[in-house]
C-alpha positions in Angstrom: 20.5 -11.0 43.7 17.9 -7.9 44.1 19.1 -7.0 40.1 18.6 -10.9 39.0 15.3 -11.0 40.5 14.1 -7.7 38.9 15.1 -8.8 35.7 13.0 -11.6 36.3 10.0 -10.0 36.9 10.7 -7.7 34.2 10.7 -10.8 31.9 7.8 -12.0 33.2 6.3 -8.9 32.7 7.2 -9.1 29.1 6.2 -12.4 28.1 6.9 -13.5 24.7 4.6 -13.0 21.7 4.5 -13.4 17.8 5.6 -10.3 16.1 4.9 -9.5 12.1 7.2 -8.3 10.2 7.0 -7.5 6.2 9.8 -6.9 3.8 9.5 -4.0 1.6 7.3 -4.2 -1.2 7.9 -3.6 -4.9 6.2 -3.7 -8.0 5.6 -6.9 -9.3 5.8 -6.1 -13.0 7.8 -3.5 -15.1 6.1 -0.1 -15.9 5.0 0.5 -19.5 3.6 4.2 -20.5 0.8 4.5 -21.9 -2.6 6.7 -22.5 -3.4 7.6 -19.0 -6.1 6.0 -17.3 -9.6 6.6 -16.4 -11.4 10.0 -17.5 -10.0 13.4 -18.7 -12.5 15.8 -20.2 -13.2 19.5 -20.4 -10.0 20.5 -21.9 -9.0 23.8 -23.6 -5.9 25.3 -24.9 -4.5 28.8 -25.4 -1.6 30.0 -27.5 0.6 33.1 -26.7 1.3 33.0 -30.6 4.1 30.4 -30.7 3.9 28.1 -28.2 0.3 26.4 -26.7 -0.7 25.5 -23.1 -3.7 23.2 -22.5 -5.6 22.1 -19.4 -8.1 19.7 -18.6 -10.2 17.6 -15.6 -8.6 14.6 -14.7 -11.3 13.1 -12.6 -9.9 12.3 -9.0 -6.9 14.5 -9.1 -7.9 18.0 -9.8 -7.3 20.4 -12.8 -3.8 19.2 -14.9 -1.6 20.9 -17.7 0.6 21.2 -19.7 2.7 23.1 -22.2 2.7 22.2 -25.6 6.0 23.9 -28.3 5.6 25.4 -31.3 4.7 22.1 -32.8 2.4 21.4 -30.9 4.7 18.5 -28.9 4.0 17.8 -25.4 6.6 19.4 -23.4 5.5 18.5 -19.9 5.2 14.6 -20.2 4.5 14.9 -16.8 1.6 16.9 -16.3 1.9 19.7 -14.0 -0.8 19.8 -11.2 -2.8 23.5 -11.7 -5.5 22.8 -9.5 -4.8 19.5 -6.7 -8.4 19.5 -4.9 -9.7 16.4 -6.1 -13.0 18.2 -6.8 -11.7 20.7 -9.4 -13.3 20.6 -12.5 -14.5 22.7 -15.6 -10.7 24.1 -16.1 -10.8 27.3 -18.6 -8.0 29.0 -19.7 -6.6 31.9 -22.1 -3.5 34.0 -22.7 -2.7 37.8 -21.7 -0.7 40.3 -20.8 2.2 37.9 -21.5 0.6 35.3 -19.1 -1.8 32.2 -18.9 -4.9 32.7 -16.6 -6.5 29.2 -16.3 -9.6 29.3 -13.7 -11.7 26.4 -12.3 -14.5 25.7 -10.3 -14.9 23.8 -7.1 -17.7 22.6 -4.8 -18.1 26.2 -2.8 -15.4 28.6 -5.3 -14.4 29.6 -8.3 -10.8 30.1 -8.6 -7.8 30.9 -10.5 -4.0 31.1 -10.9 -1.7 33.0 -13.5 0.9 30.7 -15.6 3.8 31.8 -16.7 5.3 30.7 -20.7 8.0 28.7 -18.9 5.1 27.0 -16.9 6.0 28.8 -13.4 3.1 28.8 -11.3 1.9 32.0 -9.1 0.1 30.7 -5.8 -4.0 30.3 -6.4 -6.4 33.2 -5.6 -10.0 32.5 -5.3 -12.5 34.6 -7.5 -15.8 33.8 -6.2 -17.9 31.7 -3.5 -20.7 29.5 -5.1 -24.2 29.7 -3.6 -25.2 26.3 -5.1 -22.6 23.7 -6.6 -24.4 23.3 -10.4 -21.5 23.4 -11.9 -21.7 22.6 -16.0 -19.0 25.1 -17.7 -16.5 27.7 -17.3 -16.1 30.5 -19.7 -12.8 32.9 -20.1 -11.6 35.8 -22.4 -9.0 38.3 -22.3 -10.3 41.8 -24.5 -6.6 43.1 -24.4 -6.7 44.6 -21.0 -8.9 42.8 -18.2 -10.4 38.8 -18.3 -13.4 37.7 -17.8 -14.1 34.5 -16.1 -18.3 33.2 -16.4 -19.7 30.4 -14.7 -23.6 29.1 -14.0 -24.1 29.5 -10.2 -27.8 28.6 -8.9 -29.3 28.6 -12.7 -27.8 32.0 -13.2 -24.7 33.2 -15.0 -22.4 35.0 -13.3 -18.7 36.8 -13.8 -16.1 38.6 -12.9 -13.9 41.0 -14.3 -9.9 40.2 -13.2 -6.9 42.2 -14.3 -3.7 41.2 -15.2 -2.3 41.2 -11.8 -5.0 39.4 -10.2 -7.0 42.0 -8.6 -10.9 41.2 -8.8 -12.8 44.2 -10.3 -16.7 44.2 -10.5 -18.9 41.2 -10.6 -21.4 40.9 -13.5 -24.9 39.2 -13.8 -25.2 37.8 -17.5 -28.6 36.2 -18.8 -29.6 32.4 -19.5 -30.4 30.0 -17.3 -29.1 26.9 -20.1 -25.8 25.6 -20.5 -23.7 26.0 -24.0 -22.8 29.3 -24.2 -19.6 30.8 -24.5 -17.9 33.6 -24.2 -15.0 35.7 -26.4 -13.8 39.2 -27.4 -12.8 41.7 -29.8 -11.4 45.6 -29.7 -12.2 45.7 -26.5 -15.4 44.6 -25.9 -16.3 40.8 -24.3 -19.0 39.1 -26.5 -21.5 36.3 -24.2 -23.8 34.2 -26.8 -26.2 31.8 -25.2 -29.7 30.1 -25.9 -32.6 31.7 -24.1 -35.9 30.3 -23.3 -39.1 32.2 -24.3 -42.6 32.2 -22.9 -43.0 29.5 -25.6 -41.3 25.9 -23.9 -40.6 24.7 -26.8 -38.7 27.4 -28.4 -35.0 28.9 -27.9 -34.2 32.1 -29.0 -29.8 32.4 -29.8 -29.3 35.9 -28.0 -25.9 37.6 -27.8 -24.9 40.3 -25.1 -22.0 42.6 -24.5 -20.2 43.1 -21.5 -17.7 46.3 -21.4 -14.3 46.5 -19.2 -16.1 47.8 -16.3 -18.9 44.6 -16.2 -21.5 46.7 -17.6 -24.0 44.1 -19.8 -26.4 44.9 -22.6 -29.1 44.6 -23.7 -29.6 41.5 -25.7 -29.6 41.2 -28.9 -31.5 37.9 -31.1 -29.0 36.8 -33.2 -31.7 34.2 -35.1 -35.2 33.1 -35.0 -36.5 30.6 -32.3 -36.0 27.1 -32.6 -36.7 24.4 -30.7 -33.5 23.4 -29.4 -30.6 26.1 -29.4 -27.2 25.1 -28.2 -23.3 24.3 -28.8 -22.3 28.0 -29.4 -18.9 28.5 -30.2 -17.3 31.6 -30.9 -13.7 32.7 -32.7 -11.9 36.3 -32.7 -9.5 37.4 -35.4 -7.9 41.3 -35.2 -11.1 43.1 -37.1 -14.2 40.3 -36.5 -15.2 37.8 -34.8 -17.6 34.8 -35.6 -20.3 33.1 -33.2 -21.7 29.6 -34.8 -24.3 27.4 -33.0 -26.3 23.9 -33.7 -30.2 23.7 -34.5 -32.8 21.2 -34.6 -31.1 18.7 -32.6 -28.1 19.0 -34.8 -29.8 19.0 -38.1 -28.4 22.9 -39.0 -25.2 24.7 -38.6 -25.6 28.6 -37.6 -23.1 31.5 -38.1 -23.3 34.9 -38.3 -20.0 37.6 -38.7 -19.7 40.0 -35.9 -17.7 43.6 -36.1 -17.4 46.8 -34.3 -20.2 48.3 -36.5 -22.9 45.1 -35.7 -23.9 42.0 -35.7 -24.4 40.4 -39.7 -26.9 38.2 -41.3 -27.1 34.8 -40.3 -25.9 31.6 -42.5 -27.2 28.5 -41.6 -26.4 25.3 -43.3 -28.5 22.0 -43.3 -25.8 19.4 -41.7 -28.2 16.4 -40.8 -27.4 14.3 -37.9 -24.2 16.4 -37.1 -23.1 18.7 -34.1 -21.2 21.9 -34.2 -17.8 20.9 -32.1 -15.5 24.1 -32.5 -14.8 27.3 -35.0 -11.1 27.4 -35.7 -9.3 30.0 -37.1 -6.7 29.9 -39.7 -5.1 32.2 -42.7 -8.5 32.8 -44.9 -11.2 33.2 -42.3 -13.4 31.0 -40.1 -13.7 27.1 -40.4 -16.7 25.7 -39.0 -16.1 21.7 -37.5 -18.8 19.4 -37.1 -19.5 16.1 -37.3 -20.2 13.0 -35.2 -18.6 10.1 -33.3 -17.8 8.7 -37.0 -16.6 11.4 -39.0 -15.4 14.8 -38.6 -16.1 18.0 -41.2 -15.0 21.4 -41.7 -16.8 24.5 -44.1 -15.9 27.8 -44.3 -18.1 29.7 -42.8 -19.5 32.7 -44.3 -19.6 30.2 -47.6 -22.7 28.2 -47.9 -22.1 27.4 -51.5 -18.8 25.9 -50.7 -18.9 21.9 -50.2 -17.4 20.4 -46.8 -14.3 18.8 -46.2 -13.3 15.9 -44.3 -11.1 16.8 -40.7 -8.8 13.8 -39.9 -9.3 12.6 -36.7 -10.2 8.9 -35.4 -13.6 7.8 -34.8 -15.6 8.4 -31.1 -13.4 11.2 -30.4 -14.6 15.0 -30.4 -13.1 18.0 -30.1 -12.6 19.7 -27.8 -11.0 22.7 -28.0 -8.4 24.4 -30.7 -5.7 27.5 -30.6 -4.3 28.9 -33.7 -0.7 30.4 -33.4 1.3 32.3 -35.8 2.5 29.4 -37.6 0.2 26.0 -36.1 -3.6 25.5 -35.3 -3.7 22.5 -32.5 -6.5 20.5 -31.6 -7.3 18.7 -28.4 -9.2 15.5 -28.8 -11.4 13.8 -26.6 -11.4 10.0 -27.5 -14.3 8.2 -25.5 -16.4 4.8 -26.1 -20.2 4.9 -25.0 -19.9 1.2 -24.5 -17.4 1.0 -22.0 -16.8 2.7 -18.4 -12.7 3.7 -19.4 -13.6 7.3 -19.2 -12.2 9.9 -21.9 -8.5 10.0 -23.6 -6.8 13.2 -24.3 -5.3 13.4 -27.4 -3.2 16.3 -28.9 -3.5 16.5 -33.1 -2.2 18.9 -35.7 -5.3 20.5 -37.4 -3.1 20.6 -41.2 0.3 18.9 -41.8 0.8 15.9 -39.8 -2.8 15.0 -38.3 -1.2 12.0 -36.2 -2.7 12.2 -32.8 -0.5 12.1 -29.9 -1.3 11.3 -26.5 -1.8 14.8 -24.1 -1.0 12.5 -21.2 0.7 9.3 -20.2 1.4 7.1 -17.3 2.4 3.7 -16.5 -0.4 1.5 -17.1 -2.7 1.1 -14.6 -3.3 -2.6 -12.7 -5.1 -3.1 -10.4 -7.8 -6.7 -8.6 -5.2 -8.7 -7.8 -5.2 -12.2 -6.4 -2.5 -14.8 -6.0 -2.8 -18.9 -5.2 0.6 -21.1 -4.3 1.0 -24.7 -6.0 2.3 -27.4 -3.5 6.0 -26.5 -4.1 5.9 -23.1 -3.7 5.5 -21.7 -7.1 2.6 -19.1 -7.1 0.4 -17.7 -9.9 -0.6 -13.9 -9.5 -3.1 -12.5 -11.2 -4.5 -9.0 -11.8 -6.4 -6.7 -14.1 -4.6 -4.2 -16.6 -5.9 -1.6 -18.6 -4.5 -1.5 -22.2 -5.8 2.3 -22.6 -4.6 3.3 -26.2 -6.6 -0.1 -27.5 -9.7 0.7 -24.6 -9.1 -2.5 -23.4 -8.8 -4.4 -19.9 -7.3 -7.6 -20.4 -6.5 -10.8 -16.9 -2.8 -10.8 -16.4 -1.0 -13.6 -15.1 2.2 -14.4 -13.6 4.2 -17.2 -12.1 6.6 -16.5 -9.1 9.3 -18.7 -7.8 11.9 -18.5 -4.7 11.8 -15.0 -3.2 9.1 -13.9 -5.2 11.0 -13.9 -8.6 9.3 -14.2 -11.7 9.5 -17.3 -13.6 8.2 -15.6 -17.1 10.1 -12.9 -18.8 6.7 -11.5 -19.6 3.0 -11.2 -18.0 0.9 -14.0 -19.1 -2.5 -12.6 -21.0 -5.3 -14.8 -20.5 -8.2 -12.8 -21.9 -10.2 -9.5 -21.8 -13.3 -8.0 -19.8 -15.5 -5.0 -20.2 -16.0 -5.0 -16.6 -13.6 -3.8 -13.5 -14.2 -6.3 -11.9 -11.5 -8.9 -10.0 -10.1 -11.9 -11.4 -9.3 -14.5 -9.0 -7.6 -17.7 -9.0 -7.0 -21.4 -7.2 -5.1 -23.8 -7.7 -4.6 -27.8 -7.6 -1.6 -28.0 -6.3 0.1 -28.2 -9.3 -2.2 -26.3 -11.9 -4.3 -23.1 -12.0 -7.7 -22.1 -12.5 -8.3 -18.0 -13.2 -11.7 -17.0 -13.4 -13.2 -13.5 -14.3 -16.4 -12.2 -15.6 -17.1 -10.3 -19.1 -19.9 -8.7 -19.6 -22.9 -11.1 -18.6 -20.2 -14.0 -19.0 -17.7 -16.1 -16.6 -14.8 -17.0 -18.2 -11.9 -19.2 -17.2 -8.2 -20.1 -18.6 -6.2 -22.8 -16.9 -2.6 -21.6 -16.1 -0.2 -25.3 -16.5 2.9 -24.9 -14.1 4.9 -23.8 -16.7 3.6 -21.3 -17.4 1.4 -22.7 -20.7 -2.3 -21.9 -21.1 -4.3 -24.8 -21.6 -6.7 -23.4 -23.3 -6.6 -20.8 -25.9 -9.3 -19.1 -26.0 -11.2 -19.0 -22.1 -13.8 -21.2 -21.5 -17.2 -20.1 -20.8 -18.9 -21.3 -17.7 -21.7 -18.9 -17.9 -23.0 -16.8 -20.8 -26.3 -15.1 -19.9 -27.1 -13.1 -16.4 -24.1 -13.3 -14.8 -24.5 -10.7 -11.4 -21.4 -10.9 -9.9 -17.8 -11.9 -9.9 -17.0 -15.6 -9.7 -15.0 -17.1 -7.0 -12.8 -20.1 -7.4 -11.9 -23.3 -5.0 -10.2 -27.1 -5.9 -12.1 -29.3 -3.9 -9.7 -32.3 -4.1 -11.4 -33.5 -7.5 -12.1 -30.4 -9.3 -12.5 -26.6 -9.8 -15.8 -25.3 -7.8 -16.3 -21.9 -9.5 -19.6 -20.0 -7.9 -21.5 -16.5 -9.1 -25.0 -15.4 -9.3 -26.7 -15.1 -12.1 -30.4 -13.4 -13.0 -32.4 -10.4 -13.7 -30.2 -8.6 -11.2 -28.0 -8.3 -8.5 -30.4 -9.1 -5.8 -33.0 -11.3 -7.8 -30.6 -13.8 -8.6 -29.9 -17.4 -8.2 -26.2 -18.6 -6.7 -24.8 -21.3 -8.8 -21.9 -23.8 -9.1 -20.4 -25.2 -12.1 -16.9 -27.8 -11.7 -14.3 -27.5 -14.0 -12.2 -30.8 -14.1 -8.3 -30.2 -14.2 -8.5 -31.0 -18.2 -11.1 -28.9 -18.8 -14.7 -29.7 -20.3 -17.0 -27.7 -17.9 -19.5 -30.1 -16.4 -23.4 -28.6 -16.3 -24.1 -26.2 -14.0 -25.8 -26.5 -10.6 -28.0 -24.3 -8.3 -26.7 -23.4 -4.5 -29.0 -21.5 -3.5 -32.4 -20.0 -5.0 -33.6 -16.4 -6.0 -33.1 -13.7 -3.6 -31.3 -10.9 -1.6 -27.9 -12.5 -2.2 -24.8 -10.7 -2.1 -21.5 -11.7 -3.8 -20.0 -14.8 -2.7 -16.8 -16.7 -1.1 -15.2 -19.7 -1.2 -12.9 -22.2 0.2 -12.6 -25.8 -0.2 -11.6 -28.4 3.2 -11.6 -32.2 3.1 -15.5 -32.5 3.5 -16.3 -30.4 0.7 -16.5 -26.9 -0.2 -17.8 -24.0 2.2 -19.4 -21.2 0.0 -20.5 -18.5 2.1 -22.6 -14.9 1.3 -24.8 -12.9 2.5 -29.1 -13.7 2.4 -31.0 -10.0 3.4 -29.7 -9.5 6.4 -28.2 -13.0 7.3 -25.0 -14.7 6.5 -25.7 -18.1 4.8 -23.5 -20.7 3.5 -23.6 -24.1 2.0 -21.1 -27.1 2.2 -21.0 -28.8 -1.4 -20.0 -32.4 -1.4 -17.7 -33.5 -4.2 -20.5 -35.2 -5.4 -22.5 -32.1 -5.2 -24.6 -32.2 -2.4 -25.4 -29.3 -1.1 -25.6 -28.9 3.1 -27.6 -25.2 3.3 -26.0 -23.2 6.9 -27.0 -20.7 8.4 -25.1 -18.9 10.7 -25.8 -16.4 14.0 -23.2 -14.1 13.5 -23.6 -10.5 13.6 -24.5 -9.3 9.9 -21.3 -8.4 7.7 -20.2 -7.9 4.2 -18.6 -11.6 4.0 -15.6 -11.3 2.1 -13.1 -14.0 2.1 -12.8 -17.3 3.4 -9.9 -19.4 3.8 -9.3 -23.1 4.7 -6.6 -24.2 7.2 -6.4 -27.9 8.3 -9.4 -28.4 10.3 -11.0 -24.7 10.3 -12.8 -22.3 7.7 -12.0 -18.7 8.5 -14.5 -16.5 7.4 -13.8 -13.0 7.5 -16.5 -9.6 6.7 -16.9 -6.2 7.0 -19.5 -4.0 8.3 -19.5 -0.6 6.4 -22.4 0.9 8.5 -21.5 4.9 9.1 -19.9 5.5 12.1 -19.4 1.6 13.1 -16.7 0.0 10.5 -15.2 -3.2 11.7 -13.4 -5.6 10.4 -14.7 -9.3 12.0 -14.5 -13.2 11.6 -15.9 -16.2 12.8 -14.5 -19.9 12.2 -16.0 -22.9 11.1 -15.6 -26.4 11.1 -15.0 -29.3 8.0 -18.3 -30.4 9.2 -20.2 -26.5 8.7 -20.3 -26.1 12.7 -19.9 -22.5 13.8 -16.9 -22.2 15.5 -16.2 -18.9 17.7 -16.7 -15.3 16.5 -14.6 -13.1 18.3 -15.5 -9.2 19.0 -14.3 -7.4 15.5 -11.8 -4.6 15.3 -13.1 -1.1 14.9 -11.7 0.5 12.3 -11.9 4.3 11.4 -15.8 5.5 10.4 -14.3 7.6 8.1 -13.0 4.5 5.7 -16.2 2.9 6.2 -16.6 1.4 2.5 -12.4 0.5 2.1 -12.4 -2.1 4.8 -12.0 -5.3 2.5 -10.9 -7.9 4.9 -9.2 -11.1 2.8 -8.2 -14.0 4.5 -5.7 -16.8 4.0 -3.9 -19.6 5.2 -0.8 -19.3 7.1 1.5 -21.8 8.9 -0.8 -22.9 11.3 -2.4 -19.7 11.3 -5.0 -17.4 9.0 -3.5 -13.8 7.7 -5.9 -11.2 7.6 -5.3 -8.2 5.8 -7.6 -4.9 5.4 -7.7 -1.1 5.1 -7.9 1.6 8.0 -7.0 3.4 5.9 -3.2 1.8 5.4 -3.2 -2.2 4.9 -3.1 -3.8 8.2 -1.8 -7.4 8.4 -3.1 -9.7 12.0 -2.3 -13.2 12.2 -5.5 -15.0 13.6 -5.4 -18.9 15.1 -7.5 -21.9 14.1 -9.7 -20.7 17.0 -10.4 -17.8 16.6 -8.2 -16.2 18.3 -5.9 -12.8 17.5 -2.3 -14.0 18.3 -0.5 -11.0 16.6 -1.1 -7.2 14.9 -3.0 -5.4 13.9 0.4 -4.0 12.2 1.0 -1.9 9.1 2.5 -2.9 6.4 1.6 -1.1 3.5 -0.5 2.0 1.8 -4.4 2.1 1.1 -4.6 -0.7 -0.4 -7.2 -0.9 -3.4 -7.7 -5.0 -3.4 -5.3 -7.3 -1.4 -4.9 -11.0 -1.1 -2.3 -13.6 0.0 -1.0 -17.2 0.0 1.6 -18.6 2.1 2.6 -15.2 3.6 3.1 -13.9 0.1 1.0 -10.6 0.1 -0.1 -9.0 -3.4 -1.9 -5.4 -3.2 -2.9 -3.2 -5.3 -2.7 0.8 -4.6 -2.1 4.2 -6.1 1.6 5.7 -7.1 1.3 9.5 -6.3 1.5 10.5 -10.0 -0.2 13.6 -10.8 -3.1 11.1 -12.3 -3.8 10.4 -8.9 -6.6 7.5 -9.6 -3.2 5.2 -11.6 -2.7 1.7 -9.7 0.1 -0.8 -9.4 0.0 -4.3 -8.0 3.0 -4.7 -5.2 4.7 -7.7 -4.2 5.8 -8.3 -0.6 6.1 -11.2 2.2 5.3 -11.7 5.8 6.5 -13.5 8.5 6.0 -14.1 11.6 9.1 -14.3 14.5 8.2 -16.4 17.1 8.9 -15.8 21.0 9.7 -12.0 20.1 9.7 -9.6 23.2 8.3 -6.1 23.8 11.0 -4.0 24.8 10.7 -2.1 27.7 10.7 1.6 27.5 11.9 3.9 30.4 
């Protein structure tokens, strides 16, 4: 009896409680390789006289490389990671003493690591400490016994003499305060050109200097007369010479001049209007000078002024950045970029003679990321997200429908249209239909998804053209499509408006919510008396109830100021859910409201870590009875939350750092990085959540 009755109590002690539980998530579409995303830059290359080994910034995960054959094919498809501080930039490298020796700078070092031909990595040393992070380039030769590594520290250029087995020798103090020098060698001897200011501010002198094994410098030595602006030096060795070329005039000349053991030459310079030096390669009769401009690439031999240009293949908006000639191959690294768009730099590797093809340096799995997903009445549910088609620099709206256990129901992504902008698509739907909305530029456009997967409408249809200051949001109110954004001069001068889109289409005139102001991006979610669309006013949190006949019911409510980010309708209750990013106070809180725009309760929010202050994105959705809530800190948490208010369950893990998350009907869609060495490259995951009712805690001895 005493054993019954303390079983009892322990039971009572235990009292039943919801408990969340998720099912693994997995990727919601197949991968396909492509340009990797985002930005690469500052590459260079080296040769040991057959085979090539290049390394450049990839912006987010450190310094990456890889080996290139003979050919000049990628042989590490998968970069290798040289540097993995997320703040290494400005990668250098160069080849000696039958090793690589590619160097880098930091925030507070500059350091370095020796590479062997078969890519084997020795451990990192560090060469120097920075007084002042200013970082702009890195500079490295080897003169056939000892490297130098240079770098701008606190508008001074500094060095550092390094021997083959890593050993730092003396420091060296070099001139110029500019950037676009560079730095290369010959019998010996390291050779530093750079522009230098004179007393005059409007003119630039090109100086060279030489710095011996032991770090002594020398004097400097004027390789041309002052110009106004002196920059882009490049310089080339072969065994005997070795040629330093520079832009003038804002890239109306092209400067050379032949350097030996015996002196410095006469200078060539060549009027090239409009056009920037890019690099000096080096092949079987001399020196070839490449210039050009985000349209067209040249090359002249230098040294012949009389001899006419010829035009480099190589596609448009790319430059280049660095080359390496071999015995037998001179390879080029390309930087492909577009002013006009924020998709970063492309990598590119390209055979200077022979096959010019370019060839991606590095791929990955295309990157997605935004996602959002809305459930029809039986079920079926429409995902959506954004994917970046990086070899056409373009981001197109995916779409895709999933059935019973989360299985697609078309063999392929649906592609509903393209955006310059990253920012989130998002959709609703009718019940039967969908809605996807997305800004473009200064435009909202929209394609309606039919159950079967058909789009409606061919080309999107635009419900805003001019202004447009934020990403729409999208509701069905029980008669149509209620799609909200601001539009003005600018983000927080801007008017909130609504514009219906009927299930078969025809966007009806748009309508103002809410006048000019300190608005913030807004939310949505549609109940029986109309549509609550809620944002933030200053430093208030306003709302609106908009009729189906488009009157619009302004609220105010006294709640503790918060980013709003989601609202959700369930029944007879709004759930409106924010963040507060402030430093050292991140929480994640809600508050409900009625069909009638009553303030419900707001709870006390959870505190979340400080130090993932601006990742808490709190998204809310219906669920059974219930509203899901899912945000960072810094892993996706899942909590269920009741129709009151109340927190019945969590918070509980259930996935990684989520980038954007959303869910309907338990069916969670998040977006987050894969671990490759491109360490910024997204997927959208698929997973579900349920809740089992009248779980116990077990007790723990």
């Amino acid at each position: 009896m005493r054993r019954l009755a303390l079983i009892a109590l322990l039971f009572l002690a235990n009292p039943a409680f919801p408990l969340i539980r998720t099912s693994a998530e997995r990727e919601l579409t197949a991968q396909q390789t492509d340009v990797t995303a985002f930005n690469q830059a500052n590459a260079h290359i080296a040769t040991d006289g057959s085979s090539f080994f290049t390394v450049w910034d990839d912006f987010g995960s450190g310094v990456l490389g890889a080996r290139l054959d003979a050919s000049g094919a990628v042989i590490d498809t998968t970069p290798l990671v040289v540097a993995p501080a997320a703040d290494a930039t400005l990668p250098e490298i160069a080849w000696g003493a039958d090793r690589y020796l590619a160097v880098w700078q930091t925030t507070h070092a500059v350091n370095g690591r020796f590479i062997e031909r078969d890519g084997t990595m020795r451990e990192p040393f560090e060469i120097a400490t920075r007084e002042l992070y200013g970082g702009i380039e890195t500079h490295l030769a080897f003169n056939g016994s000892v490297f130098l590594v240079t770098w701008l520290d606190s508008f001074n250029w500094r060095g550092r003499i390094i021997d083959p087995d890593g050993r730092l020798l003396a420091g060296v103090t070099l001139p110029g305060t500019d950037r676009d020098a560079d730095l290369g060698a010959l019998a010996g001897t390291f050779y530093y050109a750079y522009p230098a200011r004179t007393d005059d501010n409007f003119a630039m002198l090109p100086r060279l200097v030489t710095v011996d094994a032991s770090g002594q410098v020398s004097a400097p030595v004027d390789l041309g007369p002052a110009n106004r602006l002196v920059e882009k030096f490049h310089i080339a060795a072969r065994a005997n010479d070795l040629l330093i070329a520079w832009s003038t005039s804002s890239g109306q000349e092209l400067n050379d001049v032949l350097v030996t053991v015996v002196g410095v030459g006469a200078v060539e310079t060549i009027a090239v209007p409009f056009k920037w030096l890019e690099n000096v390669v080096v092949d079987g009769f001399g020196y070839l000078l490449i210039y050009g401009d985000n349209n067209q690439k040249l090359a002249r031999r230098a040294q012949e002024a009389a001899l006419p240009p010829f035009v480099v293949e190589a596609p448009t908006l790319t430059i280049m950045s660095d080359t390496a000639t071999s015995a037998t191959r001179i390879v080029s690294i390309l930087r492909r970029f577009n002013a006009f768009d924020t998709m970063g730099g492309d990598l590119y590797v390209q055979n200077f003679f022979g096959d010019t093809t370019p060839r991606p340096l590095a791929a990955a799995p295309r990157h997605q990321e935004l996602p959002d997903i809305a459930a029809a009445t039986d079920g079926v549910k429409l995902a959506v997200w954004l994917g970046y088609e990086t070899s056409q620099r373009v981001r197109a709206v995916y779409a895709m429908r999933l059935g019973a256990g989360g299985a697609s129901l078309d063999a392929q992504p649906l592609r509903l249209g393209t955006t310059n902008n990253p920012h989130a698509p998002r959709v609703a739907s009718n019940g039967t239909d969908w809605l996807v909305v997305w800004r473009n530029d200064m435009r909202v456009e929209a394609v309606r998804v039919a159950h079967d997967g058909t789009l409606r409408d061919s080309t999107p249809l635009l419900l805003n053209e001019v202004q447009t200051q934020s990403p729409p949001v999208v509701g069905w109110d029980g008669t149509t499509y209620l799609v909200a954004y601001l539009s003005g001069p600018r983000i927080y001068l801007a008017n909130l408006y609504a514009v219906r889109v009927p299930a078969g289409g025809n966007p009806l005139p748009r309508f103002v919510v809410h006048q000019s102001g300190l608005l913030a991006y807004p939310a949505i979610a549609a109940g029986p008396n109309g549509a609550l669309l809620v944002w933030n006013f200053s430093n208030e949190v306003r709302g609106a109830l908009i009729s189906q006949g488009d009157v619009v019911t302004p609220l105010t409510f006294q709640v503790p100021y918060g980013y709003i980010t989601s609202v959700a309708w369930n029944r007879d209750t709004f759930l409106v859910a924010a963040k507060n990013g402030a430093p050292f106070n991140a929480t994640v809180s809600w508050f409900t409201v009625d069909a009638f725009g009553n303030l419900g309760s707001a709870p006390a929010p959870i505190a979340t870590s400080p130090a993932i202050a601006q990742s808490v994105m709190p998204h809310a959705s219906a669920f059974g009875d219930d509203f899901l809530l899912l945000w960072n800190d810094p892993e996706l948490h899942a909590a269920i939350i009741d129709r009151g208010g109340k927190l019945v369950s969590g918070p509980v893990v259930i996935a990684p750092l989520s980038t954007n998350a959303a869910a309907a009907d338990g069916w969670i869609i998040n977006s987050h990085t894969i671990g490759l060495p491109s360490r910024l490259i997204s997927r959208v995951f698929l997973q579900t959540l349920e809740l089992i009712a009248n779980a116990r805690r077990r007790s723990v001895r």
